[in-house]
N, C-alpha and C positions, 0 to 999 in steps of 0.2 A: 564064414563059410569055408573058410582054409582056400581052397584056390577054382581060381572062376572058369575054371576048363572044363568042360566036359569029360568024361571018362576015354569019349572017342579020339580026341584030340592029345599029339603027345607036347611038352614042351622042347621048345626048341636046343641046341645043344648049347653051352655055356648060362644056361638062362638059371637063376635059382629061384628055389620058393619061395612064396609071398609070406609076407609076417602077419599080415592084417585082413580083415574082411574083404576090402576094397581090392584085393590082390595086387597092391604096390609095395613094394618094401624103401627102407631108405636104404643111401648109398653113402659111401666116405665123402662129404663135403669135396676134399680135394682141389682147394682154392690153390692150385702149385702156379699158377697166373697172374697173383695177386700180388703190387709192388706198387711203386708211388705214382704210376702211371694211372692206376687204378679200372682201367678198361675193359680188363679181363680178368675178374676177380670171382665168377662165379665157375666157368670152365676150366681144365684143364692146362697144363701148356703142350704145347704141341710146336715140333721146329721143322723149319721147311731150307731147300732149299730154294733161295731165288735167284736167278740168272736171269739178267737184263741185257736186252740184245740191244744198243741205238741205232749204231750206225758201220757202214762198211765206208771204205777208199780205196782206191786205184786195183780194182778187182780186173787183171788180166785176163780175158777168155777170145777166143778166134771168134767174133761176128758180136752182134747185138743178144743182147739176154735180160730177162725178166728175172733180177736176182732176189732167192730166199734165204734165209737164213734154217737150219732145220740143228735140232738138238739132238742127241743120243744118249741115254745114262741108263743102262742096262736094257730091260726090255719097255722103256720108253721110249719115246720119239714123238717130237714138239716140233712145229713149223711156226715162222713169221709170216704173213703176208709179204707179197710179193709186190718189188715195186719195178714198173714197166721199164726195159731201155736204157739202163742208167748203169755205169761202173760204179758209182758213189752212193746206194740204197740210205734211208732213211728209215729203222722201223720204229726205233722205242717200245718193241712190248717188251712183259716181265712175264715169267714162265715159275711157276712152284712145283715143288718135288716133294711130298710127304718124305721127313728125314726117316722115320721107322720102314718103309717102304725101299729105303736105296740099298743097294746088296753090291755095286759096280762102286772102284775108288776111283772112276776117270770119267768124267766128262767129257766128248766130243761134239764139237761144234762144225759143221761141215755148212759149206757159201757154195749154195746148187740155184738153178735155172730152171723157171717151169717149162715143164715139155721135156728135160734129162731123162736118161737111162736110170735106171734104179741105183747102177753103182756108178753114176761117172757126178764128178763138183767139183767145182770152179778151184777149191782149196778147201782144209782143215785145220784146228787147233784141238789139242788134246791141253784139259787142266784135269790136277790133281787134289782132291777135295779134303786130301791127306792136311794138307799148309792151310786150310783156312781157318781162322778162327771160330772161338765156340761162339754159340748165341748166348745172349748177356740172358743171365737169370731171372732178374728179377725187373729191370729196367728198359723203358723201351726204348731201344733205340733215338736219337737227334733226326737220324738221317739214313741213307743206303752210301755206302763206300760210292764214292766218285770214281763213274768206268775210265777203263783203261786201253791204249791200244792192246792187239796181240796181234801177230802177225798169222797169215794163213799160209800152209803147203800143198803143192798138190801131190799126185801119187810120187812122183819123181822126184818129188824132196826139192823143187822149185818153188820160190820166193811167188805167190799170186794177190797180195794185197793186205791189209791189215781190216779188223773188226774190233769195235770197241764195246765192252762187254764189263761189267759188274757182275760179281758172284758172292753172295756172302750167306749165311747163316743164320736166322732169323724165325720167331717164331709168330703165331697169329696176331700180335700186336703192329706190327710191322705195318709200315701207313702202304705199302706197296699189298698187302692181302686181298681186297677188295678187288684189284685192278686185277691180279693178276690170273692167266690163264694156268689152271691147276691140270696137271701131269694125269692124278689116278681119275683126276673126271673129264676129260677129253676125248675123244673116238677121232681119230684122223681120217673122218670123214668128208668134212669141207669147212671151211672159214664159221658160215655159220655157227654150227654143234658148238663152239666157243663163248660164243656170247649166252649159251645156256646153262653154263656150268657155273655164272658168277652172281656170287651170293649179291642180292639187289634189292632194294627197298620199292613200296608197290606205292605210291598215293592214291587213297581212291578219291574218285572224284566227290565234289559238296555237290546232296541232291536235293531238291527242293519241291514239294507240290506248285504244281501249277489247277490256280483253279477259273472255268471257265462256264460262263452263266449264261445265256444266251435270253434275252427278257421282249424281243420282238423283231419282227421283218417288216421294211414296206416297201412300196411301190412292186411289187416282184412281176412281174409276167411271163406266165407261160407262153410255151412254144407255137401254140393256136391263139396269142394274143389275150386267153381268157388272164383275167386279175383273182380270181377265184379259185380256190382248191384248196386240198388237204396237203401242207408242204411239214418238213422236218429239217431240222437243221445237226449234218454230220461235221465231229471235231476231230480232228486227227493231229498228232505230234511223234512222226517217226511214228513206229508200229503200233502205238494204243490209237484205238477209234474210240468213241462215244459217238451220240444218238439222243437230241431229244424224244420227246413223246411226238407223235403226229397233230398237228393243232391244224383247225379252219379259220380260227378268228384272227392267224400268225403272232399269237404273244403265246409265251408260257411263265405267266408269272407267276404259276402254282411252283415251280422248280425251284425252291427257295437256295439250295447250295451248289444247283449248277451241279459240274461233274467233274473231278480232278485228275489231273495225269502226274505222272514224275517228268523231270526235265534235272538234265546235270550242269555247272555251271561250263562255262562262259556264258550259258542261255543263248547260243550263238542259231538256234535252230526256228523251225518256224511252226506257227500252229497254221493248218490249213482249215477252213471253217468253207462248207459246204451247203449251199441251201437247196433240199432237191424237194422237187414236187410228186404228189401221188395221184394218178388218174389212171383210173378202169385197168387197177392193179397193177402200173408201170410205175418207174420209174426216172424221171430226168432232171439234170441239174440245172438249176433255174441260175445259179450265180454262184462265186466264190470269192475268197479274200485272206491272201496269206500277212499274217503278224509276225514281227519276229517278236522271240519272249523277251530279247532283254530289251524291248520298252515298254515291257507291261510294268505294274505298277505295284510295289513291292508292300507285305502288310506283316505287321510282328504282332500284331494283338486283332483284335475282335471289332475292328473300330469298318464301318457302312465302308463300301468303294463303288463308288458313282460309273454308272453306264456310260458304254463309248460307242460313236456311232462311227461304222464303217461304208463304206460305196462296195460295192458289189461288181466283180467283173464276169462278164459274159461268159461261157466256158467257149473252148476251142470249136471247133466245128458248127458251132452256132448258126442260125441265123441271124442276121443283125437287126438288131433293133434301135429306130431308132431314140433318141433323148432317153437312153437305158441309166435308168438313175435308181434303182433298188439299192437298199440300206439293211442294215443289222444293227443292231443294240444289242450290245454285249458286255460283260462284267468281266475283267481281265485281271488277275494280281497274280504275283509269284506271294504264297504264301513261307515266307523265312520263319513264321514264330512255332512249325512244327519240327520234329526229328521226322524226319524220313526213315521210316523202321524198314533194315533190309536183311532184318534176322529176327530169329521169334524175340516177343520181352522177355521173356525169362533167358537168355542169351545174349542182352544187350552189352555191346563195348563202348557205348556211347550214348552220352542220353544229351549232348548240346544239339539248341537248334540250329537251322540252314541262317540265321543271323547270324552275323560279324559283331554285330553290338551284343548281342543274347551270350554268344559264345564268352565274352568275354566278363560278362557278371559271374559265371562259374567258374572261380578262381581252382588253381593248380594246389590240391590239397595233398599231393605225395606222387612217388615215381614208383613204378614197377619193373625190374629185373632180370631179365630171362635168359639164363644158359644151356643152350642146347648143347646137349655133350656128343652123348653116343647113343645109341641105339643094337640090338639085338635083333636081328630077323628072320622068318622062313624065306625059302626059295621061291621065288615069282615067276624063273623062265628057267631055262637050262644052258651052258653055254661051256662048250666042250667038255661033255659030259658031264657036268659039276652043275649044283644049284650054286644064282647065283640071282642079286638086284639091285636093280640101279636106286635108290631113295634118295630124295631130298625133301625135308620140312618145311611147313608155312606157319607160321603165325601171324596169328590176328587180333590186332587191339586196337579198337578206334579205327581213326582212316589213316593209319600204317601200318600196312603188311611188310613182310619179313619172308622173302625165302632164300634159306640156304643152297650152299652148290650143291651139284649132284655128281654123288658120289656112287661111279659108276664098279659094278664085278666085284660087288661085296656083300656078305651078308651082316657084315658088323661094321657098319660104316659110322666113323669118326667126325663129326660136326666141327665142334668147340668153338659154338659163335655164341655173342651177347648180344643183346640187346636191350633195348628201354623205352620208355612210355611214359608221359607226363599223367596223372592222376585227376582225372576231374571229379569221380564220383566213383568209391569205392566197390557199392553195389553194383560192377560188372563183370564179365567174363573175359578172362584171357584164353584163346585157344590154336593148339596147335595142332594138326595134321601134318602124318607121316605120307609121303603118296612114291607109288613106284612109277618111274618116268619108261614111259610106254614108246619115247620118242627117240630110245636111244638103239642099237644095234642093226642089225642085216635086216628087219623085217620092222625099224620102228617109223614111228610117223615121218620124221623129219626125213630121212632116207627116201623109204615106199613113197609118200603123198599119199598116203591113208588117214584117213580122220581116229587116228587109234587112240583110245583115250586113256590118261592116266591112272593107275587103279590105286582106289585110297585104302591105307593099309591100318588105318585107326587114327582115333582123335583122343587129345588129351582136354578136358576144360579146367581152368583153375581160378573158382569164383573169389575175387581180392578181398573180399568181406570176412572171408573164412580164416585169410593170412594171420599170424599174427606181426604185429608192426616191426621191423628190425630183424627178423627170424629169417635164416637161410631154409629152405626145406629143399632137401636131396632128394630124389626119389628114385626110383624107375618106374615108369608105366608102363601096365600091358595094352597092346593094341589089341583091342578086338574088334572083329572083322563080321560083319553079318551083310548077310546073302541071300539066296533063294535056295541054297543047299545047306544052312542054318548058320552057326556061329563058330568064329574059327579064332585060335589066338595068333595073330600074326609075329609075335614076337615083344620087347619092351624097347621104351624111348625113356633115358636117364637127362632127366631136366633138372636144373636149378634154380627156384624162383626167390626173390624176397622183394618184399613191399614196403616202404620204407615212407613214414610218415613230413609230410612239410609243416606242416600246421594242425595241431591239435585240435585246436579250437571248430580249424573248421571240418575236422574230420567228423567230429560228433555232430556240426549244425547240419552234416548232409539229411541225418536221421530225421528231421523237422522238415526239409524240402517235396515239392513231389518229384516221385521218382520222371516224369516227363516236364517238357516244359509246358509252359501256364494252358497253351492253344487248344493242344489236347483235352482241355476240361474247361473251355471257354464253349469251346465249336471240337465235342467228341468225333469221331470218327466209326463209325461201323465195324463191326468185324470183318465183312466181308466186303469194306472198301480197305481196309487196315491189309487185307492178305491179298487181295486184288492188287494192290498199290507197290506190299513188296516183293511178289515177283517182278514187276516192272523194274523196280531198282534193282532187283539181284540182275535183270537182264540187261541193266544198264552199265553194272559195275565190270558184270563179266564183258562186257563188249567194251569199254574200255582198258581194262586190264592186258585184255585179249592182243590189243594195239600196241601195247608197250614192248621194249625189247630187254631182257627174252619176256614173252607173252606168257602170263598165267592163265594156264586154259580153263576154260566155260567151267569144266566140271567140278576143278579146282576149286572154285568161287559158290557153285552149288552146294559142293559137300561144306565147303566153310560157313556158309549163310545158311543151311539145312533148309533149300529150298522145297525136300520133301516131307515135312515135319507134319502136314497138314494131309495126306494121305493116307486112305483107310486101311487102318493094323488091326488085326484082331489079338494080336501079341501088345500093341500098346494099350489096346481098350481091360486087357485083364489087369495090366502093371498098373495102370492109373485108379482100378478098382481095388485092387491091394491096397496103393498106397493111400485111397481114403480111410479104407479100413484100418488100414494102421496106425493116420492121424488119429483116428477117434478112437483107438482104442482107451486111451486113460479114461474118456467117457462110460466104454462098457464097463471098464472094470473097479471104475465108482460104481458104476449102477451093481453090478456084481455083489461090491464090500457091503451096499447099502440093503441088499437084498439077503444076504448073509444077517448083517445086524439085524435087520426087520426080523429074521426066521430064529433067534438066539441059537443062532450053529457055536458062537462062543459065549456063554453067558457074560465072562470079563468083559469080553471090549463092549457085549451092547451096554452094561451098565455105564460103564466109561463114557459111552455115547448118549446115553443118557443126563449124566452128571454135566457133561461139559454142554448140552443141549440146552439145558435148566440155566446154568449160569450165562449163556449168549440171553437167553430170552427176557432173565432178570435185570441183565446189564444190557441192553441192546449198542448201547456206546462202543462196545468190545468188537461189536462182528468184524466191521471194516478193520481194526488193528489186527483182530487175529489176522483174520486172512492176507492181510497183506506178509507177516509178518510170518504166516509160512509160507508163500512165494519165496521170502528172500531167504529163510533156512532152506527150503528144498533146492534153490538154485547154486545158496555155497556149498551144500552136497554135491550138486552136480558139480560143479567147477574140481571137485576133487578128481573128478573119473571123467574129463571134459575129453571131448576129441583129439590124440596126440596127430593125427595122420588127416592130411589132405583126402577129401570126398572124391572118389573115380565112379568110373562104368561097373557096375554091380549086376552080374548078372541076372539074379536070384531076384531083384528090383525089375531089372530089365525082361522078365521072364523071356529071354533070350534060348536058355539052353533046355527049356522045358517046351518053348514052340512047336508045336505041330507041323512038318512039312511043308502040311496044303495052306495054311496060314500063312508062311514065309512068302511062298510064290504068290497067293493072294496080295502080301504086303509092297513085294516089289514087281508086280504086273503094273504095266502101264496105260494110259487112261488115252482111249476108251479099252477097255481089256483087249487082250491078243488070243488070250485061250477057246479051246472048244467051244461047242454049245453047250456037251453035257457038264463040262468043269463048273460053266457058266450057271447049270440051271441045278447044279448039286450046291454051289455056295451059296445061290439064290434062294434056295429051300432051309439050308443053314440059318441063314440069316433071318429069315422069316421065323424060325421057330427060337431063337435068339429073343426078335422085337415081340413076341408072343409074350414070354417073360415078363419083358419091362413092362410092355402093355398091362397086364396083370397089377405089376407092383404101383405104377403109377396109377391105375385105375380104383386100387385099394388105398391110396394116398390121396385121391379127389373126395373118395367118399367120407371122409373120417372127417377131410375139409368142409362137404355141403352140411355134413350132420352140425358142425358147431357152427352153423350161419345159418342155417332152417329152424334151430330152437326157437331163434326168435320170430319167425316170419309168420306165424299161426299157419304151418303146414299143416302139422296135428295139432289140432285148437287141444287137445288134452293134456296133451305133452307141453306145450309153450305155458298152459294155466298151472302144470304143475311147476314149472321150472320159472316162474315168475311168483307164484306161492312161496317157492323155497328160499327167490331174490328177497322178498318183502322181508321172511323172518331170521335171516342172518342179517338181515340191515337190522332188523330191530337187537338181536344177541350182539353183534358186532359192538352195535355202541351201546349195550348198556353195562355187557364185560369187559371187563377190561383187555389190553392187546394179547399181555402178556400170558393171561389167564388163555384165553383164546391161541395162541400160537403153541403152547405147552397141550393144552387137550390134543391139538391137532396133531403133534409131533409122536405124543406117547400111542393113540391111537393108530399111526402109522407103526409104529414099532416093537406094537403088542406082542404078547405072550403068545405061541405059539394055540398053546389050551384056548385061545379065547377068539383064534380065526377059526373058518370055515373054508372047505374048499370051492363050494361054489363063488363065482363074480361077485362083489360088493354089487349095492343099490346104483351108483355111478356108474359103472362098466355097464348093468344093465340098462337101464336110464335112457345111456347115450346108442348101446345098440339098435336100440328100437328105431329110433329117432330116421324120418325119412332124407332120401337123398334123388340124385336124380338120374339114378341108373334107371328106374323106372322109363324114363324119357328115351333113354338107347334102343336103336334098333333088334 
């Protein structure tokens, strides 16, 4: 489709045209990273300055001070933490300077006091960045040069103490990068804004089903002493509730699988299990009983788990009762032998169960690769006068997340980080998200204390199955961006992946495996507890993550887990009807060839089809060789014209840029809707004459089905006597001709001479028209 932008839409400035469908092009490899260190071997190099501040002595100033350390190299300026009271500070941070960025040959380092005047400190040192050595090429570094004193002055050219300071040269390989507080992504806002700028690894937590049976109640009594009544038993764990059915006889041993929650590990939390009663439409709690989950009783396979009985405590406010001895029987297990799906399956970055022992039968069958380079963007905000935004990337693979610094007042912002991933099962998704950091300036969250949320600027997916093994693939990807005001291209992300095989052997046994583990197809799961289940984990991840310092926000962890993937699109309901239509098309266009042959549109090929038809039916030994035998010809054809280019966001697939307006906002309105009544009752009408449709088609689809299962029922006793007349005397033709004779009449009669059909229906088409069905029965 040459390029996936709409006409409205212009591309960004340095961005070039796409080479391929998919609208990614490749990029120069550009392994200039790459040495025996081998760490950084897919990104770029890139050289920083670092300046490491430890420590100050005998810092002279008139009274007590809370002395900082603060940097100056052109139009930067870096602070240390401040330490209370003291002539002798202790800080040890490391500060980075993008080397392409520095335009000043001098470094000044000034020893000030919180609560100082803008110009007054304690002393200064000026270095010259002219004498330091280069950064080493190709090799990383041992170590960072061992600081050294320098002595400070103040304005008067007086002797005020020495600071001990390391400055060298150095590029992202340097074991000091990870630590260090970086120069173009910092806001001298407050101490905080620093811990969000470093690139950090996410763990998400192991989650597990928890499942919870509830199989009877006794002794209970209500609050009027009666023993009798309609009671139910609520479950809760953190924010999910469950609810049996209402029972009189207090069992429910119709509930064969109980009801299941998520829970993350330590399992440090409790289930609260509630028993309330129903009388003349009230409700009260008759007892309760909290469990912690990590002693319930843990299950990897399918095997019975034996009822537990709990005491029952009064609730608060009660009256007292006394010899209050109410019980619960209940079925309690941390189920481990499932994956806790917290993204769709077709999305999966993991397919090991919440076992420790499971996870470890799926051995490590290769590593995947990941260099984030650089990226291209549009403007997000404006900031003195200039577009301009702040991005930083996430990936995700398995339960390690990856997010880069952020790289703040740029629209071409420079990554060049790696990263890696052990391989359990090729068939999954690596993906990465661009997102612009909404937390940073005069009006961002962290500032304000506005809930401002992150805006995601496009997603890249790169399914490992598609890799080939040992293959660096370059690319750039474009971000597209969709919305309630349609599809935008946000600009491209230049990534470098390769997947690199451990074990051969076991790479091809995954293809034999199921794709889940065994639990799943022991004890299935519902669709609509399977999607029920992982929002709970998407809300459990993001509420962990959320904790972590710096905190990946909620929406972050949505857009990565595509927590809305299950909301009604009428833009996805078309793309998914295409793309049946497209699978099947090799189907139409046999039926097409075969319909041509049938009609001799070429005399040559039907004779052809004929001759080779004769020879299958003669030999029938032949059919399964041929066929298999052109599977494997038409697939070394394909191999010749096979995929060069990694699979992206297509919009043409995505029917994205053909969307209809009112569809968009339909798509991303929020549940229960927000809009009008009449937007409400015009989509309403829509949609009604939509299900009118299918109604139709489906309803032509029941009937074709009752007609070939009424033949035999003696609906039309005339119709069943002929089509049982017709069974008898092809049993009798069947066996006294031979097959072959028999399957050759039948072929040639489908393939006749044009001169020898008619246009009206064969005897069959009519036959089966006639035949009743049970629309008759509808209203």
């Amino acid at each position: 489709m040459g390029d996936v932008l709409p006409r409205s839409y212009a591309r960004p400035a340095g961005m070039l045209p796409p080479n391929n469908e998919f609208g990614i092009r490749e990029i120069t490899p550009g392994l200039a990273c790459s040495g025996p260190g081998g760490a950084y071997e897919l990104v770029e190099r890139m050289e920083y300055l670092y300046v490491r501040v430890v420590k100050a002595r005998g810092l002279k100033w008139s009274g007590e001070f809370d002395p900082f350390a603060e940097l100056r190299l052109g139009g930067y300026s870096c602070i240390t933490r401040h330490v209370e009271k003291t002539a002798s500070p202790e800080w040890d941070d490391v500060f980075a300077f993008s080397r392409e960025r520095i335009h000043a040959p001098f470094l000044d380092v000034l020893v000030r006091g919180r609560g100082f005047a803008k110009d007054d400190y304690v002393g200064s040192t000026r270095l010259d960045l002219g004498i330091l050595p280069e950064a080493p090429a190709s090799v990383q570094p041992d170590s960072s040069p061992a600081p050294q004193w320098y002595p400070v002055f103040d304005k008067k050219g007086e002797f005020r103490g020495e600071v001990m300071m390391a400055v060298w040269f150095g590029t992202q390989k340097d074991s000091y990068f990870d630590s260090a507080v970086h120069a173009d992504a910092a806001f001298p806002v407050d101490d905080k804004l620093a811990a969000h700028i470093k690139h950090i690894r996410y763990d998400v937590p192991r989650l597990c089903y928890v499942r919870v049976k509830v199989t009877e109640v006794r002794d209970i009594v209500f609050a009027d002493k009666a023993r009798v009544g309609e009671v139910f038993v609520r479950s809760r764990i953190l924010g999910q509730v469950h609810r049996t059915r209402t029972s009189m006889d207090h069992r429910w041993k119709d509930e064969e699988n109980g009801h299941l929650f998520v829970a993350a590990a330590p399992f440090k939390d409790y289930l609260n299990m509630s028993v309330v009663g129903v009388k003349n439409g009230k409700e009260e709690v008759i007892g309760h009983v909290n469990v912690l989950l990590d002693s319930f009783e843990r299950r990897c396979d399918a095997r019975p788990i034996s009822p537990r009985w709990f005491s029952l405590m009064q609730p608060e406010g009660a009256a007292k009762i006394d010899k209050y001895s109410a019980k619960i029987s209940v079925v309690l297990c941390l189920e481990c032998g499932y994956k806790v799906l917290s993204e769709p399956v077709h999305y999966l970055s993991d397919v090991r169960p919440a076992a420790r022992e499971q996870e470890r039968e799926r051995k490590c069958i290769g590593l995947v690769e990941l260099g984030i380079r650089e990226a291209i963007l549009t403007a997000t905000r404006t900031r003195d006068g200039r577009g301009s935004c702040d991005a930083y990337c996430v990936a995700k693979y398995g339960v390690k997340w990856y997010r880069t610094r952020t790289v703040t007042d740029s629209i071409s912002p420079r990554f060049h980080q790696q990263y890696h991933w052990e391989v359990h099962d090729h068939c999954t998704v690596l993906t990465v998200a661009v997102f612009h950091n909404s937390q940073i300036g005069d009006k961002g969250g962290l500032v304000a204390g506005d809930p401002v949320k992150d805006v995601l600027l496009g997603k890249v997916r790169i399914r490992l199955s598609t890799l080939e093994t040992g293959r660096t693939y370059a690319y750039a990807y474009p971000l597209m961006s969709l919305h309630g005001g349609g599809v935008k291209k946000m600009g491209e992300l230049r990534l470098a992946v390769r997947f690199s095989s451990t074990s051969t052997l076991g790479l091809f046994q995954t293809y034999a495996q199921p794709h889940l583990p065994p639990m799943h197809y022991h004890r299935p799961l519902t669709v609509v507890q399977q999607e029920m289940l992982r929002r709970e984990a998407v809300t459990i991840i993001a509420h962990r993550l959320g904790r972590m310092d710096p905190p990946l926000r909620r929406e972050c962890v949505e857009h990565l887990c595509e927590s809305h993937a299950l909301r009604w699109s009428m833009r996805r309901s078309k793309a998914h009807f295409f793309r049946l239509a497209e699978a099947l098309e090799p189907l139409s266009a046999a039926s097409a060839w075969f319909y041509h042959v049938c009609r001799w549109t070429n005399p040559v090929t039907t004779v052809a089809v004929h001759v080779i038809f004769t020879m299958l039916v003669c030999y029938p030994s032949l059919v399964l060789p041929t066929f298999f035998l052109y599977k494997f010809m038409l697939g070394m054809r394909n191999y010749l014209r096979r995929p060069k280019h990694p699979w992206h966001v297509d919009m043409r697939v995505s029917h994205a840029d053909t969307a209809h307006p009112d569809e968009l906002d339909e798509e991303f309105d929020e549940f229960p809707t927000a809009r009008p009544p009449e937007v409400v009752r015009m989509r309403y009408d829509k949609l009604r004459s939509l299900n009118a449709r299918i109604q139709e088609i489906v309803g032509d689809i029941a009937t074709h089905a009752e007609r070939a299962r009424c033949v035999m029922t003696w609906r039309d006793p005339r119709a069943t006597g002929l089509y049982l007349l017709g069974c008898l005397c092809l049993a009798v033709i069947t066996f006294s001709v031979p097959f072959q004779a028999v399957a050759l009449l039948t072929g040639f009669y489908l393939m006749r001479h044009p001169i020898l059909r008619q246009r009206l229906p064969d005897v069959v088409a009519n036959f089966f028209r006639r035949l009743p069905c049970k629309v008759d029965c509808l209203l």
